[in-house]
N, C-alpha and C positions, 0 to 999 in steps of 0.2 A: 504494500500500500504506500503509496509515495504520499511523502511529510516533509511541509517546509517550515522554516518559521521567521517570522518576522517582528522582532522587535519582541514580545511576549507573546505574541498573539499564533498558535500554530495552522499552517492548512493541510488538513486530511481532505485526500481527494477532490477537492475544491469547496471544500468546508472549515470556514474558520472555525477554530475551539478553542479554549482557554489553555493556558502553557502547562501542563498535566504537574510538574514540578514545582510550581506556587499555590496545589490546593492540594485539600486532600479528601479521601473517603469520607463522607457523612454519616456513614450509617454500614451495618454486614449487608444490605442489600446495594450496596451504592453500584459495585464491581467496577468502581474507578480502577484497581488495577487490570483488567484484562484487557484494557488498551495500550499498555505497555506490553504484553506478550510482545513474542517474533511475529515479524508481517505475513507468515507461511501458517499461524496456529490458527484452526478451523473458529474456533472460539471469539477471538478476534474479529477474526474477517466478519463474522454473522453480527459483533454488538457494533460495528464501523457500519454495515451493510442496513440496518433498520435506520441508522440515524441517517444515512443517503436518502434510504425511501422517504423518510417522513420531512426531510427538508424538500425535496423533488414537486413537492405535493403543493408547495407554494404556489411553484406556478401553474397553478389549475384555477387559483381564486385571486382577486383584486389584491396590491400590495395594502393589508390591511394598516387605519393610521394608527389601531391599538392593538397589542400582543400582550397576554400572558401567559405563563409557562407554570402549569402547574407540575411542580415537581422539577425544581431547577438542579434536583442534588450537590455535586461538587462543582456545575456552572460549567463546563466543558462544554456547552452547547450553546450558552449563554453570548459570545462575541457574534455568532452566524445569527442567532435570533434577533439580537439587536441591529443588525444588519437590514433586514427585513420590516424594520416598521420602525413609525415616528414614533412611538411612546411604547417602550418595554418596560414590564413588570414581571418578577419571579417571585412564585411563594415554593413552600415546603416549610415540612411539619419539624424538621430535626431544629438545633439547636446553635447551629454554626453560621445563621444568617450573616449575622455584621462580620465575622471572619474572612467568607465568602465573597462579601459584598467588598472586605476592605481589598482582598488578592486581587478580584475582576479588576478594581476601579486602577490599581498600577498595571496594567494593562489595554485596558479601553475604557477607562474612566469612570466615570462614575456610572451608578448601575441601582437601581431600584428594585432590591430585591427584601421578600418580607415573609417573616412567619404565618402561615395560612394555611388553614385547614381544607379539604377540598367538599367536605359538606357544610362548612361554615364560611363560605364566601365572602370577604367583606368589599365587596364591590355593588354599587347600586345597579339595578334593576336596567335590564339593558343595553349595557355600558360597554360591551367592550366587540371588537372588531372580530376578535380571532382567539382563541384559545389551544394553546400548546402542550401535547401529553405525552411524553416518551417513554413507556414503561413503565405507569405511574398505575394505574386503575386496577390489574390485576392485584396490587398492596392495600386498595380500600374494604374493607369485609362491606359497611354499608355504601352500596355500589350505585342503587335507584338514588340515592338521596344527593350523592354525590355528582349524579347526570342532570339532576332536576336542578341544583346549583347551577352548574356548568349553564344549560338551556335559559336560566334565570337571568344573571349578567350578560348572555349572549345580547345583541341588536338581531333585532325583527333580521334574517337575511346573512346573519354572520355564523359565522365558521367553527369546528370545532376539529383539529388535527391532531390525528391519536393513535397512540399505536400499543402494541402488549402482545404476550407469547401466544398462539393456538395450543391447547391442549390433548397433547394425542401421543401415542405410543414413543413418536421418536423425538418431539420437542420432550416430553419428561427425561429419556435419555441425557440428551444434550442438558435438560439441567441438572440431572444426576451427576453430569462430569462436571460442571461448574462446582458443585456442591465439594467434591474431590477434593477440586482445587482451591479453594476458598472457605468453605466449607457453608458457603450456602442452600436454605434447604427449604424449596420450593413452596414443600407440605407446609412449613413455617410462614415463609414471607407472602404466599399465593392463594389469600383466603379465596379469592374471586376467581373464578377462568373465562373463557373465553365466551360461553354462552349466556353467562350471565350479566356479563358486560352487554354483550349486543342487542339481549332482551333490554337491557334500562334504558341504553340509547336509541332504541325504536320509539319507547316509551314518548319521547321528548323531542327528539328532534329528527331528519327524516336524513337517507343517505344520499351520499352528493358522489363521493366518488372512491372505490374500494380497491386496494392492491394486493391480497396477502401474497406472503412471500413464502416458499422461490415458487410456488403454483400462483398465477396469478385466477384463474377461472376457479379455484377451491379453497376454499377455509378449512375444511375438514383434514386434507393431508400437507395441509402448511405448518412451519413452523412459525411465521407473525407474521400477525393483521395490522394492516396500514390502513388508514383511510381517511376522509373527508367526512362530517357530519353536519350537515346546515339547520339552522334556526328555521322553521318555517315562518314567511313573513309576518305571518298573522293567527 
């Protein structure tokens, strides 16, 4: 995977990210280190290969003027999002916001990132553009409540881009081996899967545009779902 860097700021694949060496793990679910593996480890290549998809997905929808990113973790995704819209916001429930917030801002400056729960939204009622979710949703147990947030602060028409593991024989593998190496463990961090997420966002808001990956026509034998979820206007 070709990596350059500039100044603190790195590009994966033509993805800026935050300098992986000025932040660190949030949390045993963070798996900030399997981006340092070798550019050849399967494991790598798949947590590089969702964050492609789900930035790619931009451009399907208007440059939104507002973005939040629910589930900013260690902010490695943080420089490319704020790229993408006039006014970025990150929440996340851990503990190391202003940490976070102080490494981004000697990098790309300052950065508006905040403790946030994702069924306790503290954002008014149809406020924001676009909302951003990388592996965030399968971590919430209450999942409706946390969709009905989301569709809440959405605007009549706005966007909801989110992505999380399919659950099925060989994605559990593959987090089996994660588990190995980190010692993450699925059963733990995975109250929610994959059907249940979909049931709550049918709930709320309707589908705009769906990728899973590496089958794009299947959910069923993918290992993660990409996609677009739009507010209905009205």
């Amino acid at each position: 995977m070709a990596q350059t860097t500039s100044g603190l700021v790195s590009t994966r694949n033509g993805i800026k990210t935050c300098d992986l060496s000025q932040v660190f793990a949030t949390s045993g679910a963070d798996g900030m280190e399997l981006y340092a593996l070798p550019t050849w480890h399967p494991v790598r290549w798949i947590f590089i290969k969702r964050a492609l998809l789900l930035i790619d997905l931009f451009q399907r929808i208007p440059r939104p003027e507002s973005l939040m990113e629910m589930g900013f973790g260690c902010g490695i995704l943080v420089p490319e999002l704020v790229s993408k819209t006039d006014r970025y916001v990150g929440i996340d429930i851990h503990s190391h916001t202003g940490e976070i917030e102080e490494a981004l801002s000697q990098q790309i400056g300052l950065v508006d990132l905040r403790y946030g729960d994702a069924n306790n939204l503290e954002f008014d009622d149809n406020s924001l553009d676009c909302i951003f979710s990388m592996s965030v949703m399968e971590h919430i147990a209450e999942i409706e409540g946390a969709v009905e947030n989301v569709a809440r602060v959405l605007k009549p028409g706005g966007h909801f881009i989110v992505g999380f593991p399919i659950e099925n024989f060989v994605s559990n593998a593959f987090l089996d081996m994660i588990k190995l190496m980190i010692g993450f463990d699925r059963k733990v961090h995975h109250p929610t899967n994959h059907h249940q997420i979909l049931a709550a966002l049918g709930l709320h808001l309707e589908p705009f545009h769906e990728r899973p990956f590496p089958f794009s026509g299947s959910v069923a034998f993918s290992l993660y779902y990409t996609g677009i979820w739009r507010k209905p206007e009205n």
